[in-house]
C-alpha positions as CSV (number, residue, x, y, z in Angstrom):
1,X,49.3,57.1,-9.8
2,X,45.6,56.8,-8.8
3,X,44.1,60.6,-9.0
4,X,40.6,60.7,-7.6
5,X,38.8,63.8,-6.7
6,X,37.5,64.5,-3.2
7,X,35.3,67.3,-1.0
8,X,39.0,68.5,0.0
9,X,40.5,68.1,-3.6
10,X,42.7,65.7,-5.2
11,X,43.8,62.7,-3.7
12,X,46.6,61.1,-5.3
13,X,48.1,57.7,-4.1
14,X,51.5,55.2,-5.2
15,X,50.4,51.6,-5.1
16,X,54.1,49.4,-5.3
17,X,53.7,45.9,-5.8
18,X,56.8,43.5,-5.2
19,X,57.3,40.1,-6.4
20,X,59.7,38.0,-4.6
21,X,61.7,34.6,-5.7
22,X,59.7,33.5,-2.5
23,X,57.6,33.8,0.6
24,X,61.0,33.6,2.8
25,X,62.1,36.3,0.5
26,X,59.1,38.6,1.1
27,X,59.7,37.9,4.6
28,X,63.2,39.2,4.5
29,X,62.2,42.6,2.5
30,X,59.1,43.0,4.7
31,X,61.8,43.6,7.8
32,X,64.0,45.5,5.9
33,X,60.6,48.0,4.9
34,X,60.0,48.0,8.1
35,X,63.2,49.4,9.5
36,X,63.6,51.9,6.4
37,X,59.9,53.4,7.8
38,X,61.4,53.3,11.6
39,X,63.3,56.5,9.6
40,X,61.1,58.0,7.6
41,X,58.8,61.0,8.2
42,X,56.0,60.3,6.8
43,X,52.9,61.5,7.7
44,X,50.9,58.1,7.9
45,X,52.7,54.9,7.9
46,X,51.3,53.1,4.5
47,X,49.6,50.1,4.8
48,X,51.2,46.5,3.3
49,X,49.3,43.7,2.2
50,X,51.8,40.8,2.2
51,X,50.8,37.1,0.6
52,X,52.7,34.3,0.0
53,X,55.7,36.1,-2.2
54,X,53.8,39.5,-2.9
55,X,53.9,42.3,-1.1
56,X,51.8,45.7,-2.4
């Protein structure tokens, strides 16, 4: 967990990273994410960077 300090005060962040056997793969859990964050209350939707068979 990243912990940088800021003018309001701590910012702390999670950073997953997924492997997948392959880009079709990463495909398949990239719509299932999405439809989990359809549900969740958050207060910002996180942002995904998806490449060939990783997604972070």
């Amino acid at each position: 967990m990243d912990k940088t300090a800021t003018a309001n005060g701590p910012f702390e962040a999670n950073v997953y990273i997924y492997l997948f056997d392959s880009e079709q793969a990463r495909i398949d859990g990239s719509k299932d994410l999405n439809n989990k964050l359809e549900f969740a209350k958050l207060i910002s939707n996180p942002s995904v960077y998806k490449k060939k068979n990783v997604m972070i």
